[in-house]
C-alpha positions in Angstrom: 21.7 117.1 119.3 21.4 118.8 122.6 20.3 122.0 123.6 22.4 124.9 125.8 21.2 128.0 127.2 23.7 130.9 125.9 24.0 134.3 127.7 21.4 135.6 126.5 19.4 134.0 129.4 17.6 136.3 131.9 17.1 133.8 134.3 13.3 133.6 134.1 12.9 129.6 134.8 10.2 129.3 132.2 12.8 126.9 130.5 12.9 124.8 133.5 9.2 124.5 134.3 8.7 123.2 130.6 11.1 120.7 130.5 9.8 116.9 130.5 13.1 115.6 131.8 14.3 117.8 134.4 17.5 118.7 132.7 17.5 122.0 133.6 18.7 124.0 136.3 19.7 126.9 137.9 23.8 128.0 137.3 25.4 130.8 138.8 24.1 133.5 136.5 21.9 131.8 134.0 20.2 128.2 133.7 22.3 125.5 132.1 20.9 121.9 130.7 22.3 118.7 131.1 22.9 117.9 127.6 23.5 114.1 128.4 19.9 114.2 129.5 18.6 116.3 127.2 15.9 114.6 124.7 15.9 117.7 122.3 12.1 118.2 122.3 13.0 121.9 122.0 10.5 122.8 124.8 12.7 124.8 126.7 13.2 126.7 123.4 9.6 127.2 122.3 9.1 129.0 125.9 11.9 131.2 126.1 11.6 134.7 125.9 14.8 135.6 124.7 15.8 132.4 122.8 18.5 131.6 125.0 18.3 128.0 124.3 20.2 127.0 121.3 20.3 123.5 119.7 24.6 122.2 119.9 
């Protein structure tokens, strides 16, 4: 399983700093992961300040 960042995302880039595979980016209005590169370490989740990222 993959992870993807809901709307609860605030745009910080925490997530994206974290992540050991570079699957994550910034979108329009929030960051989005590649979830055909994502590993599912959960990083992105355990920095999060709003628990955007959610497991899929």
């Amino acid at each position: 399983m993959a992870y993807k960042i809901n709307d609860a995302c605030i745009s910080c880039g925490a997530c994206e700093a974290e992540c050991p595979v570079g699957c994550i980016s910034a979108g329009d209005d929030i960051y989005v992961i590649d979830e055909a590169a994502c590993i599912d370490c959960g990083a992105c989740a355990s920095v999060c300040p709003v628990e955007a990222p959610v497991q899929v």
